[in-house]
N, C-alpha and C positions, 0 to 999 in steps of 0.2 A: 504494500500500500504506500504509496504517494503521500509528502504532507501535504499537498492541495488536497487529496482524496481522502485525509482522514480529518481534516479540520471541517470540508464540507459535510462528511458524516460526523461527526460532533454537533455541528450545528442542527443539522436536517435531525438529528436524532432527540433533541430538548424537544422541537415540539415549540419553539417560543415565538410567541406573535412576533418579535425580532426577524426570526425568516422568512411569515411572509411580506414584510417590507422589504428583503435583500431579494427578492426574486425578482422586483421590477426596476434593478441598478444592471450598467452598463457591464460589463465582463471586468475589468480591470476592476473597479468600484466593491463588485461583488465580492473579487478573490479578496479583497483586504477587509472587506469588514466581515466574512465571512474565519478570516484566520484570524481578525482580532476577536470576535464574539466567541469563539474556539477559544480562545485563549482567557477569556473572563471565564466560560463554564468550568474549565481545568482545574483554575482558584477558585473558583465555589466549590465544585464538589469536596473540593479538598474539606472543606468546614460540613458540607454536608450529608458525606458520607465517610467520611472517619470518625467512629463512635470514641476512641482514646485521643483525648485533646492532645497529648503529650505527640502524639504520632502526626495530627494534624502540623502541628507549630512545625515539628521537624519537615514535614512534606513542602509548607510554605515556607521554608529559609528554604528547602533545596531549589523552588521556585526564584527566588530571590536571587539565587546566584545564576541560576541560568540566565535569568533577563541579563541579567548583568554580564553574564557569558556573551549573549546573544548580540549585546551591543557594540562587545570588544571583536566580534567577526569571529564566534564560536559556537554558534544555536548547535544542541541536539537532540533538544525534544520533536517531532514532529509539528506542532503548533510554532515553534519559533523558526524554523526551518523556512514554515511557508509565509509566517509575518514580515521575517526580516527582508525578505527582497524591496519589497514594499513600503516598509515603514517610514524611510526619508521623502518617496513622495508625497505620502499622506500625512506630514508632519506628526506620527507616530512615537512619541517620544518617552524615551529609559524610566523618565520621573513618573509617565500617565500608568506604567505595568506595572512600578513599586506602589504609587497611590491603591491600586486596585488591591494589590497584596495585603496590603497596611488594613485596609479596610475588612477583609475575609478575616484578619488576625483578631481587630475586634470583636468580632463572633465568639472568637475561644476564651477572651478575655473580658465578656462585658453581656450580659443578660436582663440589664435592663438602663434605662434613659431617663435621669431626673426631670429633664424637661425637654421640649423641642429643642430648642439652640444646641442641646448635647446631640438629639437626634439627627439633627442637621449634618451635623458634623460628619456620622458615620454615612449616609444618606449621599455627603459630596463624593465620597472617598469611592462607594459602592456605584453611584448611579449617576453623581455630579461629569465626573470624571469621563467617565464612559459614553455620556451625553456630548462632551468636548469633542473626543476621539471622532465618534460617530460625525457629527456635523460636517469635520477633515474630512473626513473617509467621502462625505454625501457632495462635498464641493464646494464648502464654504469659501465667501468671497468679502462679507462683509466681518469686521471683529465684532461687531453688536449682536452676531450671533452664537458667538461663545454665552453669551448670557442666558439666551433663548436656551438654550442646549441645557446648561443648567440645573434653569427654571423646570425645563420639560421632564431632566432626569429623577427630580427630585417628587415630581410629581407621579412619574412613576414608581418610586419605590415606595411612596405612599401607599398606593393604589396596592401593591404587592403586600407590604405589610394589613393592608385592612384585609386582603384575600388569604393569607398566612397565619391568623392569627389562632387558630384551632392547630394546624402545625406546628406552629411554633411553640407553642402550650406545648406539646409532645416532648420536645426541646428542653422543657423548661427557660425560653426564652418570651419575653414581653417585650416587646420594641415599642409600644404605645408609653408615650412620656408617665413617670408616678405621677408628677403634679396634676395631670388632667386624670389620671384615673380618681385622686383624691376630690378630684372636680366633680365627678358624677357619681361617686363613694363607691366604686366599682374597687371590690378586692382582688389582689393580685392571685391569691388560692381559689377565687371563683372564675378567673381564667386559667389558672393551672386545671382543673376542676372539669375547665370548658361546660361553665354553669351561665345557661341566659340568664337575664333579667331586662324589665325594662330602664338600669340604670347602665346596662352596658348597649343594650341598644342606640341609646339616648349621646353614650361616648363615640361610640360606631359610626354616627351619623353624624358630629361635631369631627371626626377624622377623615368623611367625608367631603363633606362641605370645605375643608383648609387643602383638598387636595384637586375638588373643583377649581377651587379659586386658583391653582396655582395655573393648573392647565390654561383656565380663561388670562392669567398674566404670561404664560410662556408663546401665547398667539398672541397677545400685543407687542409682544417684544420683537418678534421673528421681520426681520428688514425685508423690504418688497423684494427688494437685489434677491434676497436668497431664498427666496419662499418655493422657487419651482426646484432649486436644487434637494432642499430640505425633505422635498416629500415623504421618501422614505421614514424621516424621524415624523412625520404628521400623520402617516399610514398606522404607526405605532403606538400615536396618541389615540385613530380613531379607535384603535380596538380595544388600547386601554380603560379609555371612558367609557367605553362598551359593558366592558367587563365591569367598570365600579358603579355603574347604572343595572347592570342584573343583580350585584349584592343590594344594592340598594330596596331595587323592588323585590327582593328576595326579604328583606328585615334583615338584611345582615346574620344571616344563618352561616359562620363561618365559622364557630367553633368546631362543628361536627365532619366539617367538609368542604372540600374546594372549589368554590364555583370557576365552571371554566366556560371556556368558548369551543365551539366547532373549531376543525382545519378550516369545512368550507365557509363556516360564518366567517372566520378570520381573515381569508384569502377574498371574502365578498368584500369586507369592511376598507382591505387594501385594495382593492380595484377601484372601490367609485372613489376613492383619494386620486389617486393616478388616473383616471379616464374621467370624473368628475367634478376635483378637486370638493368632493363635500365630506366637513368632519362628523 
């Protein structure tokens, strides 16, 4: 196997509305953000599926120094292999694969989040980040769009943690800030517990509405200049909003289960983007 051949089966094998955004990029566009999206699942799995943290930390510093290998003109993993050809045209850079790392390492080291501003934090590292890359990889042209990108990343990991939050329980992980759980007197052992009530509905939906909002400011942000390159990351948003509109009309039933989306709802929601432009 090929590292193009095994980064695109990486990819095609998550499953993540992320793919079907890369299907409607140009050939070269695709190979890179397709071996960098390859390259973010590598460092997640690492946190999400290695049950002995001590093994995870070691797997992410071995990660650590490959990047770091990779940069110096020495990739051997197959995922750095098929990035690094790549990476200096798409301004791909050393600092954005250590942020991503940094960020997965928080996982082993942190289970819960005083307040948003702390959540932010891991949220740039996880999704900020990656939001930057991406917009490279889509053709950004203006710098007003690094913000856009962002805005949009963080909105999505929003969205992910409101749809995680029954998995995450599993985990013993809360990413929902303590101060706002103390907000709606929602206890942390009645989401360990993955116990409704209407005071954690009531949070659910207060985690909603700060992740609308984010989305409706990462489309004000987005410069006209780059609005037809960005597609891709707007194909993303539609499906995301999609998805945090089914919890929604769901009541937020996310302790027991994941709400997801169709391939083909997903691959619909990216077309009328691309052939429509409607989010």
């Amino acid at each position: 196997m090929t590292p193009e051949q095994y980064v695109q089966e990486k990819a095609a094998s998550s499953g993540s509305s992320f793919y079907y955004a890369f299907l409607f990029l140009p050939k070269p566009r695709r190979a890179a953000i397709t071996a960098f999206y390859a390259f973010c699942r590598e460092v997640d799995d690492v946190v999400d599926e290695t049950h002995d943290a001590g093994v995870a930390r070691t797997k992410l510093h071995w990660w650590q120094g490959e990047v770091s290998s990779a940069y110096a003109g020495k990739p051997t993993h197959p995922v750095m292999q098929a990035l690094m050809p790549l990476a200096a045209d798409y301004q791909i850079e050393e600092r954005h694969l250590h942020a991503i790392i940094e960020g997965c390492q928080m996982d082993l080291e942190q289970t819960r989040y005083l307040d948003f501003p702390g959540l932010q934090r891991y949220c740039h590292l996880v999704a900020g980040v990656v939001g930057e890359v991406s917009a490279q990889i889509f053709g950004q042209t203006d710098p007003a769009t690094t913000e856009y990108a962002h805005t949009l990343g963080l909105a999505f990991q929003l969205t992910n943690i409101i749809r995680d939050v029954g998995e995450d329980a599993l985990l013993g992980r809360i990413y929902l800030p303590v101060n706002e759980l103390q907000q709606f007197d929602v206890k942390a052992h009645e989401i360990l517990k993955r116990t409704y009530s209407d005071r954690f509905t009531a949070l659910m939906r207060f985690q909603a509405q700060r992740a609308h909002g984010l989305y409706d400011k990462a489309f004000a942000m987005l410069p006209a200049a780059d609005r037809r390159a960005q597609k891709p990351g707007l194909m993303m948003a539609s499906i995301y909003r999609t998805l945090l509109r089914e919890i929604e009309a769901d009541n937020f039933q996310v302790l027991h289960q994941r709400v997801s989306l169709t391939p083909l709802r997903k691959l619909w929601l990216a077309w009328k983007v691309q052939a429509l432009n409607k989010l």
